[in-house]
C-alpha positions in Angstrom: 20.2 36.5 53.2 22.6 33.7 52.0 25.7 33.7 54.1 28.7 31.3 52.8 31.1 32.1 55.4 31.0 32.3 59.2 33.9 32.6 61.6 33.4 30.5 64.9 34.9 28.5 67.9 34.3 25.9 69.8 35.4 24.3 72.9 34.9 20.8 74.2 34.0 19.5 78.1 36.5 20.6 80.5 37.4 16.8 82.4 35.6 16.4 85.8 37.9 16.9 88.8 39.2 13.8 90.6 38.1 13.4 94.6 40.1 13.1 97.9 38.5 11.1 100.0 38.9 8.0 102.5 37.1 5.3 103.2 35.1 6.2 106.5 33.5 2.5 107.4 32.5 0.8 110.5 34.9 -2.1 111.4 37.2 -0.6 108.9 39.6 1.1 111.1 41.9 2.1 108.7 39.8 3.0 105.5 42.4 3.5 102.5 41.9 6.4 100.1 39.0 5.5 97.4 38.2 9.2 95.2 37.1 8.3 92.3 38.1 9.7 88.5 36.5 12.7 86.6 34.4 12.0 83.8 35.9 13.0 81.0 34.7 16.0 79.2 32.1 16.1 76.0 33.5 16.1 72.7 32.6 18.6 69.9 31.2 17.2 66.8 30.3 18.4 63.3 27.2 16.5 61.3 26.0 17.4 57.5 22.1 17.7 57.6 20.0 17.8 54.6 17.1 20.7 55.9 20.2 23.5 56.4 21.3 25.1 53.4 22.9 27.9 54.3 25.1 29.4 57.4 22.9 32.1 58.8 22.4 30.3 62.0 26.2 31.1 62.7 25.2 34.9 62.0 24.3 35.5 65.8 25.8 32.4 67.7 29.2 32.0 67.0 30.9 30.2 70.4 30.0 26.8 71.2 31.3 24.7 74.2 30.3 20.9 74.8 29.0 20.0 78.8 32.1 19.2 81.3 33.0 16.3 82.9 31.4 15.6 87.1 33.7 15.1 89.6 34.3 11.8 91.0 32.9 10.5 93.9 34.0 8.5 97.1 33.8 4.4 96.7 35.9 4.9 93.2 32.6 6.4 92.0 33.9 8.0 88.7 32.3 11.4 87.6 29.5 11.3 84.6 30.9 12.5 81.3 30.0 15.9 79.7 27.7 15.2 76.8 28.8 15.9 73.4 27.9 18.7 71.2 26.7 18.3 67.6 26.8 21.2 65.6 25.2 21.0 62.1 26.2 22.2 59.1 25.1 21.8 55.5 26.0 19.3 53.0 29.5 20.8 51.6 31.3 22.8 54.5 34.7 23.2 55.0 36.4 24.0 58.4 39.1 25.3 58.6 41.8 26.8 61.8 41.4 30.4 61.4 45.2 31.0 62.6 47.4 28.9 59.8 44.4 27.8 57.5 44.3 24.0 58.3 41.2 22.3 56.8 40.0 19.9 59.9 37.3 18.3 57.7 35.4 18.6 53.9 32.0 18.1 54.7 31.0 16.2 51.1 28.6 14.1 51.9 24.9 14.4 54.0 24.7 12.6 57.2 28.4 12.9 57.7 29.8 13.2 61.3 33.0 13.7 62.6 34.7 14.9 65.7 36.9 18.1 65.7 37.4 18.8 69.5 38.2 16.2 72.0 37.2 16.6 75.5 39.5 17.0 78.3 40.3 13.8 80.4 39.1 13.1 83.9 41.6 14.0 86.6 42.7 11.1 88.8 41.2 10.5 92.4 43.3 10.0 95.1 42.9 6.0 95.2 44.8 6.2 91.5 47.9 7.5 93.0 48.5 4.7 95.6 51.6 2.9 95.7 54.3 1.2 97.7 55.8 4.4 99.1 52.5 7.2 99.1 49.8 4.7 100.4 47.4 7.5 102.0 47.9 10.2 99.5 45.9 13.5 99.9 46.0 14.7 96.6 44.0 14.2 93.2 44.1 15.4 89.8 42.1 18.4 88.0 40.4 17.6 85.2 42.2 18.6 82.0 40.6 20.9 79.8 39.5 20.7 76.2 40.7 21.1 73.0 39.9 24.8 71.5 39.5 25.9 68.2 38.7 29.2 66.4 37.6 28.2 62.9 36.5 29.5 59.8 33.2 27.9 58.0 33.0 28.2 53.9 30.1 26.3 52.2 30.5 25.7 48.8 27.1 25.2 47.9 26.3 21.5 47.4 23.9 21.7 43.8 23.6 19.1 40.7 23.0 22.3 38.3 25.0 25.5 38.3 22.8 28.2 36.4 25.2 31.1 34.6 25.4 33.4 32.5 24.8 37.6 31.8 22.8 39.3 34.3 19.2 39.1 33.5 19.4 35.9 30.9 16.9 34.8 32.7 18.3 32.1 35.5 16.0 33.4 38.2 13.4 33.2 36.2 14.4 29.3 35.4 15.3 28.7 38.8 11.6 30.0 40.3 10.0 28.2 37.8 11.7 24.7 38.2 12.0 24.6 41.7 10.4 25.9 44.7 12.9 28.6 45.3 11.6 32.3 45.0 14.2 34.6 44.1 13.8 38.5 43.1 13.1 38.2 39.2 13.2 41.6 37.6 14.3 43.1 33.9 17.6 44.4 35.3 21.2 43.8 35.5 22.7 42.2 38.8 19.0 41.1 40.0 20.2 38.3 42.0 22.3 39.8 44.6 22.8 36.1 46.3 22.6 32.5 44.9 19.5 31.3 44.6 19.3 27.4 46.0 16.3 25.6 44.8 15.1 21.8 44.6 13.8 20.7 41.5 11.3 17.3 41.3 11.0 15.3 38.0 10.4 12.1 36.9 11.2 10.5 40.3 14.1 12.2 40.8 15.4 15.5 43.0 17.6 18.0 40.8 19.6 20.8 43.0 20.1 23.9 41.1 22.3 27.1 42.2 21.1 30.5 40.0 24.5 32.3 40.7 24.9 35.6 40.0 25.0 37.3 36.8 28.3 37.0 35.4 30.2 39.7 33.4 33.4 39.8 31.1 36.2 40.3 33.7 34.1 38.5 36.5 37.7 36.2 37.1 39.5 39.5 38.1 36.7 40.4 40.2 34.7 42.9 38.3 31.0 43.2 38.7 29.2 40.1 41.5 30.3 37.2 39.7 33.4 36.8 40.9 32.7 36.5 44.8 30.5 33.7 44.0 32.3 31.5 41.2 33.4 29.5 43.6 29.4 28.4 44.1 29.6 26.2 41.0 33.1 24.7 41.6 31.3 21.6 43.0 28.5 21.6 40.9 28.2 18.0 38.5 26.8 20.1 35.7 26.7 23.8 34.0 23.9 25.2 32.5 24.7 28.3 30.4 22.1 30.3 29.3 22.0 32.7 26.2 19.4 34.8 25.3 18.1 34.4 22.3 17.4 37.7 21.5 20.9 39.1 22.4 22.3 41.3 19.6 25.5 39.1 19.7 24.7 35.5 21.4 27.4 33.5 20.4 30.0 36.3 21.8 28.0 36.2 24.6 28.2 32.3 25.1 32.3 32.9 24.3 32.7 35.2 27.0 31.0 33.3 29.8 33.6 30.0 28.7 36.5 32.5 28.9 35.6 33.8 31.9 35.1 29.8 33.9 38.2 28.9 32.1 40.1 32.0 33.6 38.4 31.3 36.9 38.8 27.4 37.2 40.3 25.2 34.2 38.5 22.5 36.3 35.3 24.3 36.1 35.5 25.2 32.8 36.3 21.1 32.1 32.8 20.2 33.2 30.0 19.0 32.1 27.9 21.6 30.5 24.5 22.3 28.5 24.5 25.1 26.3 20.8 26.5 26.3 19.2 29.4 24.5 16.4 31.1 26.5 13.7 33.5 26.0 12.5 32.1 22.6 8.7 33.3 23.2 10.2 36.6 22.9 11.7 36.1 18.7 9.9 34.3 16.3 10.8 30.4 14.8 12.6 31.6 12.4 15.2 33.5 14.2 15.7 30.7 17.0 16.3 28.1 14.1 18.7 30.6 12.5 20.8 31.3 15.7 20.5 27.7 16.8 22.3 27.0 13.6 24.8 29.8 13.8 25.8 28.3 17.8 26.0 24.6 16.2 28.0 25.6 12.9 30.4 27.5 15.2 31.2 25.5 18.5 30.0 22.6 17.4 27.2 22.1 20.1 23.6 22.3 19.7 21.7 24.3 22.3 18.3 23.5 23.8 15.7 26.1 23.0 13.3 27.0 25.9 11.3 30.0 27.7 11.0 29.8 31.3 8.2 32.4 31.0 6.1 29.9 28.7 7.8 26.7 30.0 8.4 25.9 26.0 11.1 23.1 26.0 11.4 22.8 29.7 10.5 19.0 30.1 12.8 18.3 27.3 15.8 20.0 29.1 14.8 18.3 32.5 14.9 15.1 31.2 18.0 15.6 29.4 19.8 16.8 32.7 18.2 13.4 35.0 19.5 11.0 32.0 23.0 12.7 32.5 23.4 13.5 36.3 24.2 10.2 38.1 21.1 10.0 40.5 23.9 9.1 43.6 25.4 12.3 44.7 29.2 12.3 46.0 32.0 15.0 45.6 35.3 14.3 46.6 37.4 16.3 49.3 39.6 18.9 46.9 43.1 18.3 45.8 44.9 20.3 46.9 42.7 20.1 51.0 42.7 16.2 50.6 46.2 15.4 52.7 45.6 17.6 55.1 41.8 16.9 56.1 42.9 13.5 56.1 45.9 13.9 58.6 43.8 15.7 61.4 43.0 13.9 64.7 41.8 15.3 67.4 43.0 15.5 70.9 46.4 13.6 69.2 49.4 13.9 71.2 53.1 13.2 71.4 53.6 10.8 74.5 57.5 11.2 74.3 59.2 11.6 77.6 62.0 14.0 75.8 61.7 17.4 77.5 63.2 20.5 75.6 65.2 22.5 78.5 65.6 26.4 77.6 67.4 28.2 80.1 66.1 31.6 81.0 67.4 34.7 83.2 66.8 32.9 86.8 64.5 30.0 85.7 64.2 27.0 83.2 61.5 26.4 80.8 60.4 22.3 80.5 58.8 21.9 77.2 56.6 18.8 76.4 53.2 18.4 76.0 52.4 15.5 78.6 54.6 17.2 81.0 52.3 20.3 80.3 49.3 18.3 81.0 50.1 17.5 84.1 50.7 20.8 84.9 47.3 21.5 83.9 46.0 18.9 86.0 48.1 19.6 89.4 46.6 21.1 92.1 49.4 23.2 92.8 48.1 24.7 96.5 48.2 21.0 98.0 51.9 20.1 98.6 51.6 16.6 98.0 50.3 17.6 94.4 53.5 19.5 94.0 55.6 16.5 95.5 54.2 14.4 92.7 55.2 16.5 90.1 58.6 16.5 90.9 58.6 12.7 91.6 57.6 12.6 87.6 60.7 14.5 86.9 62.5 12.3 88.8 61.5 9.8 87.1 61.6 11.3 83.8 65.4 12.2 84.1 65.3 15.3 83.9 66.3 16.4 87.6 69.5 14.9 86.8 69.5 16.8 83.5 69.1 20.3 84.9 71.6 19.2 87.5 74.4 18.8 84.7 72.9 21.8 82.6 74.0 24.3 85.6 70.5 24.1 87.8 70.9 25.8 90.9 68.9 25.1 94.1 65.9 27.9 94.2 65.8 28.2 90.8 62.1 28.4 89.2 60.9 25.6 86.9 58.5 26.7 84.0 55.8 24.0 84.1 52.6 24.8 80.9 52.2 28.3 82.8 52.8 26.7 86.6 56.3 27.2 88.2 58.0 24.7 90.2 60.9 25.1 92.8 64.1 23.3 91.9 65.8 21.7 94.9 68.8 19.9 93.5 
């Protein structure tokens, strides 16, 4: 079963912890402290691959997490990082934040790689935290964690060739007989329940076609399948629209199937497209020469004639769509995603030292990011750990900030989700 949408998350590598320890040496009497660093955690990574074409492998596993960081080591041994996790996608998925919609990347092109989720950083040992007045500190950093995100996957299929047209005009039929895709092919409506991918091979050169589902008038408001899967061919570098021949009214039929991309997409309907009337083996040469006439005379256009059941016409067509597709493929990011796919970094964060102070009922709230990091990181059961924190609020002003704001001695500091006694 084709699936074009998958709801997942991911997390990277939590960092490794930082160690306490002191140097324990013979005829070093007085070993100074040398813990080492965490490793840092593994990053999360999406790549395009060309042998997955669909998103069923997210049907079952949807939570991924890269490896975490080790913990450092005495000597100033740092931890090993967590290794990375590569999750791969097909050619032509977008990602986006499930909670405001953000597109984090447009998959476009095959072998494309890029990080979403940055692992968390190392913590510090206690040999990082030396300095003039805390020379023997007994106190490290945890590791930080990493970045989490619950996203949605949409795959707009990736194809050279987007097959449409009424149910049962015959695209599955086309499709199984061009490529080496095997869809259901039957003499009724609404046959192909999925789109069809297949791979076509001809003079030197790979076609990708999508057989989306039959299309009806109204499929742009959502009647009948069509309209769940128009979005199938919005990336597709050519349309193929097929007419039967031996429709009572073919050229309404062809009409209908314009207004219904136009309605859809103007930008779809703006594409390059082949008009094609199929099924010929099942009218005589007269009548195909009349109706070919009839479709030139009145849109201008003249179709190509075949009969996937007979393959009459088929090489002619095939070599008409490699002259016209440029053999290189490449789609670009959409329009309207473009900015924001661009702007996304991961594990970007504001270094400012301005704190946002919110007073509460009998505690404050300290809002910054970095501040919340070290929260994160504290190990708030070791007193020294706690010391430290409020050293980097000395520093950072903002003791003397609460001070003038109407801080009272016992009150509760609101550190990330750690609290923290004021002491004036």
């Amino acid at each position: 079963m084709f699936i074009d949408e998958a709801k997942i998350e991911f997390t990277a590598g939590k960092g490794g912890d930082g160690a306490v320890h002191f140097r324990k040496e013979k005829f070093i009497p007085k070993g100074g402290p040398d813990g080492g660093n965490g490793g840092r955690g593994g990053d999360v990574w999406f790549e395009t691959v060309n042998n997955i074409h669909t998103l069923s492998d997210f049907r079952n596993k949807k939570e991924f997490k890269a490896m975490p960081g080790k913990a450092g080591g005495q000597k100033l041994q740092t931890g090993k990082s967590g290794d990375d996790l590569v999750i791969r996608v097909p050619q032509g998925t977008i990602i986006r934040e499930q909670e405001t919609g953000r597109v984090l990347a447009d998959l476009t092109e095959l072998n494309q790689k890029i990080k979403l989720a940055q692992g968390g950083i190392g913590g510090k040992g206690n040999a990082g935290f030396v300095n003039s007045v805390r020379q023997a500190p007994a106190f490290a950093e945890k590791g930080d964690v990493g970045e989490h995100f619950k996203v949605e996957l949409e795959l707009k299929l990736v194809a050279d060739v987007a097959l449409v047209g009424y149910p049962s005009v015959g695209k599955s039929t086309f499709i199984s007989v061009v490529s080496n895709a095997k869809p259901k092919v039957a003499e009724y409506h609404f046959t192909t329940l999925v789109p069809n991918l297949g791979v076509c091979n001809f003079d030197d050169r790979e076609l990708v076609f999508v057989d989306v589902p039959g299309l009806i008038e109204g499929a742009s408001e959502g009647k009948g399948l069509g309209h769940q899967f128009l979005r199938h061919i919005e990336r597709a570098r050519m349309v193929l629209q097929l007419v039967d021949v031996n429709s009572d009214t073919p050229l309404k039929d062809f009409q209908v199937i314009r207004k219904e991309l136009e309605s859809f997409s103007p930008e779809l309907a703006a594409k390059p497209f082949v008009p094609v009337l199929c099924k010929i083996d099942t009218v005589d040469e007269e009548l195909q020469n009349f109706v070919s006439k009839e479709f030139e005379a009145e849109f201008g256009l003249k179709p190509y004639l075949i009969s996937a059941a007979t393959h009459a016409g088929m090489d002619t067509l095939l070599k008409h769509l490699v002259h016209e597709i440029p053999e290189e493929r490449k789609f670009e990011v959409a329009e309207e995603d473009q900015d924001k796919a661009v702007e996304f970094r991961p594990g970007e964060q504001d270094d400012s030292r301005f704190v946002q102070i919110e007073k509460k009922e009998n505690w404050w709230n300290l809002n910054n990011v970095r501040l919340s990091q070290i929260g994160r990181q504290t190990d708030w059961e070791n007193a020294e750990g706690q010391e430290r924190v409020y050293d980097v609020l000395r520093k950072w002003g903002i003791i003397k900030q609460l001070e003038k704001a109407g801080a009272e001695p016992g009150d509760q500091l609101r550190i990330g989700e750690e609290f923290l006694e004021y002491r004036g």
